[in-house]
C-alpha positions in Angstrom: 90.7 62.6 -97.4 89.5 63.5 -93.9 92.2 64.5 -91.3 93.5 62.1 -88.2 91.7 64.4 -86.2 88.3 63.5 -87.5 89.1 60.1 -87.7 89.9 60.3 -84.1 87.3 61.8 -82.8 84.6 59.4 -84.9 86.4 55.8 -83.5 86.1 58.1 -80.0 82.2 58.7 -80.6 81.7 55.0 -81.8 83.1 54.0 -79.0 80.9 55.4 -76.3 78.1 54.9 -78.4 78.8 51.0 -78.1 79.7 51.1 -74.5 76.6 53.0 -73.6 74.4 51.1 -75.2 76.0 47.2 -74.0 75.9 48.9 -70.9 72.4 50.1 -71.2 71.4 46.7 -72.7 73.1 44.9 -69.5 71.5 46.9 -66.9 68.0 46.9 -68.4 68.8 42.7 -69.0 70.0 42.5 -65.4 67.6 44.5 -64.0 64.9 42.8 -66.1 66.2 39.6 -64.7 66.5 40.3 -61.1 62.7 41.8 -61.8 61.1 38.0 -62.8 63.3 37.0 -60.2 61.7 39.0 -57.8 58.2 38.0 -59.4 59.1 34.8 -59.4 60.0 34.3 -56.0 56.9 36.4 -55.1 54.7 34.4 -56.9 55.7 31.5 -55.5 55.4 32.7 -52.2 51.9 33.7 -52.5 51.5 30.7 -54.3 52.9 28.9 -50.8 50.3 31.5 -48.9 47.3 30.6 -51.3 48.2 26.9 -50.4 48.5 27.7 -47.0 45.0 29.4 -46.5 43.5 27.1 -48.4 44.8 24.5 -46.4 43.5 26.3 -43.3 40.5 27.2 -44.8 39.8 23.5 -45.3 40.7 22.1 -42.0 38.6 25.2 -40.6 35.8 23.9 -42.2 36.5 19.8 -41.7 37.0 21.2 -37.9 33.7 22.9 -38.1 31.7 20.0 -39.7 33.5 17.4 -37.4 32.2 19.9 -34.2 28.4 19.8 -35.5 28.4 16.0 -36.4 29.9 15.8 -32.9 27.1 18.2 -31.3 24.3 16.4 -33.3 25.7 12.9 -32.0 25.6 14.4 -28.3 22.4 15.8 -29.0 20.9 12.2 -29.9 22.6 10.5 -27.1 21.3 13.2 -24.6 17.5 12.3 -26.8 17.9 8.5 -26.1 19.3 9.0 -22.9 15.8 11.2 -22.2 13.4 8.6 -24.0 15.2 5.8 -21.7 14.7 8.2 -18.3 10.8 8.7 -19.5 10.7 4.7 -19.9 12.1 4.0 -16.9 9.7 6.7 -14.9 6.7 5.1 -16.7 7.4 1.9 -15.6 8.3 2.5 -12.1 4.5 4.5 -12.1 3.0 1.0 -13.0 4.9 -1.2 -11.2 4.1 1.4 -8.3 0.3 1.0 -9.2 0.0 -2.6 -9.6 2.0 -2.5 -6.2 -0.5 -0.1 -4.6 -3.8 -2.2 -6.3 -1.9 -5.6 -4.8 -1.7 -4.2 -1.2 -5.6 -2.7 -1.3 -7.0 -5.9 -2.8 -4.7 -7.5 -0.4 -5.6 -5.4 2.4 -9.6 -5.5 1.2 -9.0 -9.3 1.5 -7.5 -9.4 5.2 -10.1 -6.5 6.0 -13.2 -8.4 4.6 -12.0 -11.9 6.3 -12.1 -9.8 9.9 -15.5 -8.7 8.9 -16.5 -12.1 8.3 -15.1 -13.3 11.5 -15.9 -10.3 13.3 -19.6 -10.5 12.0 -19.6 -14.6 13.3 -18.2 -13.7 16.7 -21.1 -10.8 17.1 -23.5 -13.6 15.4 -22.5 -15.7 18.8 -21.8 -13.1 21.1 -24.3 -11.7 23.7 -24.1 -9.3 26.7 -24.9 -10.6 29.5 -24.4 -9.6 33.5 -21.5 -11.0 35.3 -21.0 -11.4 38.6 -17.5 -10.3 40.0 -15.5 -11.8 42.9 -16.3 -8.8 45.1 -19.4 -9.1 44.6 -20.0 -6.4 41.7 -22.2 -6.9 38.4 -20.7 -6.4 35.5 -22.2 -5.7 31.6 -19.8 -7.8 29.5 -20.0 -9.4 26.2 -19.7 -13.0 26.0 -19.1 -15.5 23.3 -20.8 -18.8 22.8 -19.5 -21.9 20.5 -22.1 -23.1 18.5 -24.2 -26.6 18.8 -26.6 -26.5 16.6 -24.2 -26.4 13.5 -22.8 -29.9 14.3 -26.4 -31.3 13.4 -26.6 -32.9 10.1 -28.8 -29.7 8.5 -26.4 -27.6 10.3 -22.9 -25.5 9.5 -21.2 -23.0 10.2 -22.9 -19.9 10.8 -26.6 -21.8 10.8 -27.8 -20.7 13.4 -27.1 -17.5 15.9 -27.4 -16.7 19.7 -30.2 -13.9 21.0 -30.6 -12.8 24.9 -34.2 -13.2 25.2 -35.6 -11.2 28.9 -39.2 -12.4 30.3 -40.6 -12.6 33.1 -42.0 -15.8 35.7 -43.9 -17.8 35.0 -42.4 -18.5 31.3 -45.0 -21.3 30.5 -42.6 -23.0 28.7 -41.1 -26.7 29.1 -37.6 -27.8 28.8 -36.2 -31.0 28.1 -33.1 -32.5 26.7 -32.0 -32.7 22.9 -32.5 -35.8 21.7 -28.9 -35.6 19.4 -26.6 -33.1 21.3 -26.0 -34.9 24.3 -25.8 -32.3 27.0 -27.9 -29.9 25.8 -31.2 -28.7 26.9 -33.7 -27.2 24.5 -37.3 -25.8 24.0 -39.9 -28.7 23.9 -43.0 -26.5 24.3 -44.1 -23.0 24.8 -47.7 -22.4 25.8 -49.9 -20.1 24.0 -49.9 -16.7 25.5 -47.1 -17.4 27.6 -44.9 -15.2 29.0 -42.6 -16.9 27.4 -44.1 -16.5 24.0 -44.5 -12.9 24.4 -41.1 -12.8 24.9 -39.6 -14.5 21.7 -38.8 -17.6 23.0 -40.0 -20.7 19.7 -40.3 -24.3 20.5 -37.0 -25.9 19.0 -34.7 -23.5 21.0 -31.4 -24.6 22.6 -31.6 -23.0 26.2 -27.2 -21.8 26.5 -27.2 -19.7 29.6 -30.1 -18.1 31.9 -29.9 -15.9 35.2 -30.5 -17.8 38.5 -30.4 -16.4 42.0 -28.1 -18.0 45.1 -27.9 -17.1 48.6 -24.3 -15.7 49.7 -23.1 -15.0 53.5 -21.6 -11.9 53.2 -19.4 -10.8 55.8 -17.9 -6.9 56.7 -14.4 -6.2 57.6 -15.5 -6.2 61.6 -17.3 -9.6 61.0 -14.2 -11.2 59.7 -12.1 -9.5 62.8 -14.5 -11.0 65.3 -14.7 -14.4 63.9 -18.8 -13.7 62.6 -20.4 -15.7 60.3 -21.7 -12.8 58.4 -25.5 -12.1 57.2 -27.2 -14.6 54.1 -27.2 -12.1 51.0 -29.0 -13.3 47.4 -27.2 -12.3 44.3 -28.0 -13.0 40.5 -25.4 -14.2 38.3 -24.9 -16.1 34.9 -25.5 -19.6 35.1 -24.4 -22.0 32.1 -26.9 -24.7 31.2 -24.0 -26.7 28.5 -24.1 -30.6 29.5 -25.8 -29.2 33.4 -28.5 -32.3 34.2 -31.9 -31.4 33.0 -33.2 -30.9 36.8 -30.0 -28.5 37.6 -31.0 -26.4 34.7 -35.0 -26.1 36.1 -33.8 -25.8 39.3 -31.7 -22.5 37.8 -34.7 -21.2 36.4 -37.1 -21.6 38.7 -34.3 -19.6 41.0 -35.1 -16.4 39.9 -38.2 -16.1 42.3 -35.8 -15.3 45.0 -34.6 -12.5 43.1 -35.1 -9.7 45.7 -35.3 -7.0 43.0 -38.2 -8.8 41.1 -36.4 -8.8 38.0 -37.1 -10.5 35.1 -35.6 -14.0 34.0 -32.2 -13.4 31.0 -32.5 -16.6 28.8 -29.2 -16.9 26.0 -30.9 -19.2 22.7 -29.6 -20.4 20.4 -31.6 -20.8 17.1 -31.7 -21.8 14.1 -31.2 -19.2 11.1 -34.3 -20.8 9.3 -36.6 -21.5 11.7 
């Protein structure tokens, strides 16, 4: 049989060998379990940060795939936008064009009907000396209306007026027109006439011609002293339209007294054809 004391001491040992080891098992359990917790709740936190970035990571990239669409929709409005500008310019350029080839022809048009009437003023137009109120000659051009054009073979622009200079005697006769009452024309021009040599055809309508008057002409003292003046002869234009067939001769046949000696202005009018 063992002694008390032995027995003592072994319940002793077997004692702190069970309490150190349930305490050793506790601890380690505890501190295994406060361990997972730990892992556990760190897991789950990155867990939360994985979803977090994720989520950011996405919405970066939606963001950035919303921002090119976005560009690449601007940069086709800007495109059409660019193409419409281009249209626009292009047709502003033609309408300017047409505009600009309108106003020429138009302008052409006006121009060219100016001509024309420019071209049948000149075609009746002659100059011709004119005698002025004080007694000066002047060189001007003057304008005659046509006759001949309101015979039936006639028209406008039929026939055209010429200044024909000769000298006396003409050797021609005159006479009136048997179908424009008024008028004197050309019945005759004698062969190696002055008159020939000058141009003038039988058929002619005689318009104007120089003739020669006599004019008192009076100076300043005359008129203070109550004079009469002294006789001076002076040339001037003298119209032969609807004049008596005698008044136009006598016209003429004026130019004798023409103290210069010069020659005789005849305005014709002829026909284009003849």
């Amino acid at each position: 049989m063992m002694p008390s004391s032995c027995i003592t001491l072994a319940a002793v040992t077997v004692f702190l060998a069970t309490y150190l080891v349930t305490n050793t098992v506790g601890w380690t359990v505890t501190r295994l379990t406060t361990t997972s917790k730990q892992c556990i709740a760190n897991g789950t936190q990155k867990s939360a940060f994985v979803r977090c970035f994720c989520s950011a990571s996405s919405s970066s990239e939606f963001s950035i795939l919303d921002e090119d669409g976005q560009q690449q929709r601007n940069d086709s409005e800007a495109e059409r936008l660019r193409q419409q500008a281009r249209k626009l310019r292009q047709e502003i350029e033609e309408f300017e064009n047409q505009k600009q080839v309108m106003e020429q022809t138009e302008r052409k048009k006006i121009q060219d009907e100016l001509n024309s009437r420019q071209a049948l003023i000149d075609q009746y137009s002659v100059v011709v000396p004119i005698l002025k109120p004080d007694g000066m000659t002047v060189e001007e051009k003057i304008q005659f209306p046509p006759r001949l054009e309101k015979l039936p073979q006639g028209g406008i622009g039929s026939s055209a007026i010429f200044l024909c200079e000769a000298t006396l005697p003409l050797g021609i006769l005159l006479g009136e027109h048997e179908s424009l009452v008024g008028m004197t024309e050309v019945d005759e021009v004698a062969a190696g006439s002055n008159g020939e040599k000058a141009g003038i055809r039988e058929g002619d309508l005689l318009r104007a011609c120089t003739a020669c008057k006599v004019e008192m002409e009076q100076p300043t003292w005359q008129l203070i002293a109550g004079g009469i003046g002294r006789p001076k002869t002076v040339r001037y234009i003298f119209s032969t339209d609807f004049k008596p067939i005698e008044m136009v001769m006598e016209a003429v046949a004026s130019n004798r007294m023409d103290p210069e000696g010069r020659p005789v202005l005849l305005v014709l009018e002829r026909r284009k054809s003849s």
